[in-house]
C-alpha positions in Angstrom: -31.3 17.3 2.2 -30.8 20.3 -0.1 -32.4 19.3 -3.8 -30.1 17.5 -6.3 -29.2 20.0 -8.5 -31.3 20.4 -11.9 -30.1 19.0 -15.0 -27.8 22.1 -16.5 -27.0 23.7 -13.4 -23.2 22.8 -12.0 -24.0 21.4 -8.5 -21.7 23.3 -5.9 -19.4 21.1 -3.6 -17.7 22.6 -0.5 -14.7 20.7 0.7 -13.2 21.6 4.2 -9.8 20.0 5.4 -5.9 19.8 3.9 -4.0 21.2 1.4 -0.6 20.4 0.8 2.2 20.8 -1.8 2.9 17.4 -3.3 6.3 16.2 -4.7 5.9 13.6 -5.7 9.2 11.2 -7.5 8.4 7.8 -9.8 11.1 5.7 -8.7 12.1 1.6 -9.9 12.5 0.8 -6.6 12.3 2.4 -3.0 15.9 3.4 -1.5 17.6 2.1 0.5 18.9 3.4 3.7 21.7 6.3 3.2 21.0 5.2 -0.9 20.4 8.0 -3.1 18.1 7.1 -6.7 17.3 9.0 -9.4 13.6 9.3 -10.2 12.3 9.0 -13.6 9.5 11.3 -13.7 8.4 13.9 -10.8 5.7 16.1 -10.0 4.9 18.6 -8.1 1.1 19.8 -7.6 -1.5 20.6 -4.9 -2.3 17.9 -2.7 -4.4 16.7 0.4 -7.7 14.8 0.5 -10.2 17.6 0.6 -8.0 19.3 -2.2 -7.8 16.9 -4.1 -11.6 16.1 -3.9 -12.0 19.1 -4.9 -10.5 19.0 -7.8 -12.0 16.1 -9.0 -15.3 17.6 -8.5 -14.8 20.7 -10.5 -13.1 18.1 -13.0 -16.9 16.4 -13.4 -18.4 19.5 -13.8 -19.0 20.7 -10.3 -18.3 24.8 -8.7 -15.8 23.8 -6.4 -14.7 25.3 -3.1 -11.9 24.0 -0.9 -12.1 26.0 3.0 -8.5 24.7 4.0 -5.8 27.0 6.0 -2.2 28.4 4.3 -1.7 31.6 5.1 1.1 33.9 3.2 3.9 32.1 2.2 5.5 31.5 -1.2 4.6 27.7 -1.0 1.1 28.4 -0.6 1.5 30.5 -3.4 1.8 27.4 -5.8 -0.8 25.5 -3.8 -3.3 27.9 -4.9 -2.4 28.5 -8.2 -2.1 24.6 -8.8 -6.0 24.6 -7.4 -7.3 28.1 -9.0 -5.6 26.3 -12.4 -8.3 23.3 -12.1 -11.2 25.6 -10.9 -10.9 25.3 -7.3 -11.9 28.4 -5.6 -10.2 28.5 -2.2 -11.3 30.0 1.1 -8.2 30.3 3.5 -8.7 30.6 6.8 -5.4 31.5 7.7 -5.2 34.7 5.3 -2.8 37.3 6.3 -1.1 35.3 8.8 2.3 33.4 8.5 2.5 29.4 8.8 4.3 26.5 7.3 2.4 25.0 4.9 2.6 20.8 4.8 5.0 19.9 2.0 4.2 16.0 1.3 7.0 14.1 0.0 5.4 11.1 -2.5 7.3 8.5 -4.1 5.4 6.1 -6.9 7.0 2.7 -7.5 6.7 1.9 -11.3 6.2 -1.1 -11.6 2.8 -1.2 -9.3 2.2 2.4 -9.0 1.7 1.7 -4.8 2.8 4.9 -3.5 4.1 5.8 0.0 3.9 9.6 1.6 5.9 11.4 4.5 3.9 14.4 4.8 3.3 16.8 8.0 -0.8 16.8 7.6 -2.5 19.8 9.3 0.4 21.5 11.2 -1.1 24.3 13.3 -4.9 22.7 12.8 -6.1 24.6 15.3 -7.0 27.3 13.1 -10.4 28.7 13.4 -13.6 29.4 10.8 -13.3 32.1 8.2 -16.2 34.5 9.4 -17.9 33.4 5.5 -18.1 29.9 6.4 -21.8 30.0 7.0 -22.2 31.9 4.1 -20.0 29.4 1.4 -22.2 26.3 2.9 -25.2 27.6 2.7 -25.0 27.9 -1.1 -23.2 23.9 -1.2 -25.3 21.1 -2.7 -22.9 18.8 -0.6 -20.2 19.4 1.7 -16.9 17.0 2.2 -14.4 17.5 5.4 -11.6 15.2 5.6 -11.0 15.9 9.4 -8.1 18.3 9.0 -8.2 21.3 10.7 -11.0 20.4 13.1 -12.7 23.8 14.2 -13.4 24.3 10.7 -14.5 20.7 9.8 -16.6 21.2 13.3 -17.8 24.6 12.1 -19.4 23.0 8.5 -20.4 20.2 9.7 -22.5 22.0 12.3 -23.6 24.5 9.2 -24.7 21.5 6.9 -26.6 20.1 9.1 -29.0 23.2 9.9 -29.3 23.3 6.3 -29.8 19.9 6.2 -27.4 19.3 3.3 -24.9 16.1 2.3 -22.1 15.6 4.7 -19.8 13.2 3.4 -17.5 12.5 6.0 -13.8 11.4 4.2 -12.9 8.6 6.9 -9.3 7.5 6.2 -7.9 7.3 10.1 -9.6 8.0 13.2 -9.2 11.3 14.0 -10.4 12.4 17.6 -13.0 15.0 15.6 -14.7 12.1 14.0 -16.7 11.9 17.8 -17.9 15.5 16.8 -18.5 14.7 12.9 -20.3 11.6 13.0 -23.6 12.8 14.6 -23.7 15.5 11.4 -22.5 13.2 8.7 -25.0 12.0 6.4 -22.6 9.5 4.5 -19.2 8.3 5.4 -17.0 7.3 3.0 -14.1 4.9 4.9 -10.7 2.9 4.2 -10.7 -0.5 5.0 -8.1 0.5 7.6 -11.0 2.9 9.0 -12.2 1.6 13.0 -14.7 3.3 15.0 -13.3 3.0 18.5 -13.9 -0.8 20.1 -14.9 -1.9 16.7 -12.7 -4.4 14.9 -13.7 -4.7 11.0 -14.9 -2.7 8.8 -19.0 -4.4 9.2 -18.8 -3.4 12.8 -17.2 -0.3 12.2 -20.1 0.1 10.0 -22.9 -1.2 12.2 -21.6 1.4 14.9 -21.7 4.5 12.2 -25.1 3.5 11.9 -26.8 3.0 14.8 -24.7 6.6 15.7 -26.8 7.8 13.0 -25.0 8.1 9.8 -27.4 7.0 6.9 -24.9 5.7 4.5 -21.4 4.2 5.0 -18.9 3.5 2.6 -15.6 1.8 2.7 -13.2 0.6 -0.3 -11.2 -2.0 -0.6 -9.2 -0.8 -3.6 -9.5 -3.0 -6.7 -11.4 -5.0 -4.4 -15.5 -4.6 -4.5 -16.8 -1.6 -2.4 -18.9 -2.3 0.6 -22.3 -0.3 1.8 -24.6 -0.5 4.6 -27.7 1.5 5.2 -30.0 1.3 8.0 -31.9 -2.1 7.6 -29.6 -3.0 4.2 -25.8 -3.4 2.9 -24.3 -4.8 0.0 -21.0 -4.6 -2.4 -20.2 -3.1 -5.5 -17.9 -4.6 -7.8 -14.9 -2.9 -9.3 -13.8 -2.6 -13.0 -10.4 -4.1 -13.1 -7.4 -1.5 -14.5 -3.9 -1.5 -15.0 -2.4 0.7 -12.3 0.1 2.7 -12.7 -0.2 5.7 -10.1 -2.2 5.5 -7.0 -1.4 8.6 -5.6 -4.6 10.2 -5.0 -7.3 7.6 -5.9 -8.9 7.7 -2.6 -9.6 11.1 -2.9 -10.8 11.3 -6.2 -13.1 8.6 -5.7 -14.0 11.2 -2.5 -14.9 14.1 -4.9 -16.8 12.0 -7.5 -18.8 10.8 -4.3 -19.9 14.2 -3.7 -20.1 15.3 -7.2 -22.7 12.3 -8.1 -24.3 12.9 -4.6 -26.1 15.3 -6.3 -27.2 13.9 -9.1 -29.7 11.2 -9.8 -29.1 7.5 -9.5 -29.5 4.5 -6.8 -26.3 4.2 -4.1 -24.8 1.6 -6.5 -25.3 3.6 -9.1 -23.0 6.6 -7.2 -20.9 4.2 -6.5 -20.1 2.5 -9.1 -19.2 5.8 -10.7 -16.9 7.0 -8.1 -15.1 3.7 -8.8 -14.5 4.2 -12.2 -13.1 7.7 -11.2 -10.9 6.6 -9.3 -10.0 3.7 -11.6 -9.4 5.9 -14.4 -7.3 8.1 -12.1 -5.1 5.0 -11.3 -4.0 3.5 -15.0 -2.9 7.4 -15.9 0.7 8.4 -14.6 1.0 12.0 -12.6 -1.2 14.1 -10.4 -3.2 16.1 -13.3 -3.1 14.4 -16.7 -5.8 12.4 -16.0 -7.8 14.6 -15.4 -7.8 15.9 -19.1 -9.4 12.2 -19.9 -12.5 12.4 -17.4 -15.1 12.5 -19.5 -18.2 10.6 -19.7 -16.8 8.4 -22.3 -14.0 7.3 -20.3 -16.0 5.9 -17.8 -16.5 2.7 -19.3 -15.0 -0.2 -19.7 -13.1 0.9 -23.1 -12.3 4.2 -21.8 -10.7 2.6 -18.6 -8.5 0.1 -20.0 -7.3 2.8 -23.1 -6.5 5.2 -20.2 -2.9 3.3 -18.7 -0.2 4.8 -21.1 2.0 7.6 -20.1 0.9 11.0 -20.4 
């Protein structure tokens, strides 16, 4: 694998997949049918998982780029300027050309801050590689694709792995491109709702990533404690407990702090544990963004994470 990136120097993360617009509504209650509700807060920001991983990454002190496919159109306009706002340098693959870009309707239930999502994903994922691809990977301490848009993802995993670099492998659903992904991936990071086909939990999902040749698999559990398995070992990392208020997104940021402390030192626990309290910190802090402004390395411990669950 590429060398962890010196002490001083930002590691760069390259993060290939979706990017949606997210409006996103924090409601008492989800509506009924033919009910309409007033929300009382919304949002609207940049969205998807490798988006959103990458902004987390930048957030920790990474040079973050997102390869993802908008084209010209007003609404990726504000996807772009929502990303470029948090230091995410995008590559679009679909420059110059005219496409509807996802639109992801959220809604955020106070009270538990469980979220639910109607979006459209990767509409016209057939897309190909941006003719720079090789180029943009070759400088990446670690790569991330999500599965979206799957010529691309295809395309860097393919470069990573000449380069022998990081491929973390963002597992939320089966895709059918995970069958091309998998030999490249280096680590997978899964969902507990993640099944490799003719598995049936997540140990022998993980025993099949494995043997297939993936040398580290992750899956979370949310608040519950984070499972890993290696080749020969596995074991669990616990959780710091947090008030949540917004989910929307902690998957993915605990996806970008993966990669971000991928490349820097520490044990697996260690990087896990980590990415944890990411994601922690981004549940107990209300909207897509304001958390951000607390991630710090002070507010990754247990003070910082139970100070973090007021409005902001």
């Amino acid at each position: 694998m590429n060398a962890q990136a010196s002490e001083g120097d930002a590691p760069v993360g390259v993060f290939v997949g979706l990017a949606t617009l997210d409006v996103i509504h924090r409601v008492s209650a989800a509506p009924a049918p033919n009910e309409k509700i007033t929300s009382s807060a919304q949002f609207v920001a940049a969205g998807g998982p490798a988006a959103n991983a990458a902004v987390t990454f930048s957030a920790l002190g990474g040079t973050a780029v997102l390869v993802t496919a908008l084209g010209d159109d007003p609404v990726a306009e504000l996807v772009k300027a929502d990303l470029a706002a948090f230091g995410v340098r995008v590559l679009d693959a679909a420059l110059g050309t005219r496409r509807s870009v996802p639109v992801s309707a959220v809604t955020v239930i106070e009270s538990t801050g469980d979220r639910s999502v109607v979006s459209a994903d990767a509409v016209h994922s057939e897309v190909p590689p941006p003719e720079d691809l090789e180029t943009v990977v070759a400088d990446a301490d670690v790569v991330l694709v999500d599965g979206h848009h799957p010529l691309i993802a295809c395309a860097a995993a393919e470069h990573a792995a000449a380069r022998v670099t990081t491929l973390v492998v963002d597992a939320g659903r089966w895709k059918p491109v995970m069958s091309e992904l998998i030999p490249h991936a280096t680590d997978m990071v899964c969902s507990a709702d993640f099944r490799a086909p003719g598995t049936s939990d997540t140990a022998t999902t993980a025993a099949a990533l494995v043997a297939a040749g993936v040398h580290t698999v992750v899956t979370t559990h949310g608040s519950e404690p984070v499972e890993w398995w290696t080749a020969g070992s596995s074991g669990s990392v616990d959780v710091e407990p947090v008030t949540a208020v917004d989910t929307v997104g902690a998957g993915d940021a605990f996806h970008g702090a993966y990669a971000y402390y991928s490349t820097q030192p520490g044990s697996l626990a260690e990087r896990i544990d980590s990415s944890a309290r990411v994601a922690a910190l981004r549940c107990s802090v209300i909207g897509p963004r304001a958390w951000l402004h607390e991630l710090s390395a002070d507010t990754l411990t247990n003070d910082g994470l139970e100070s973090g669950n007021g409005e902001h």
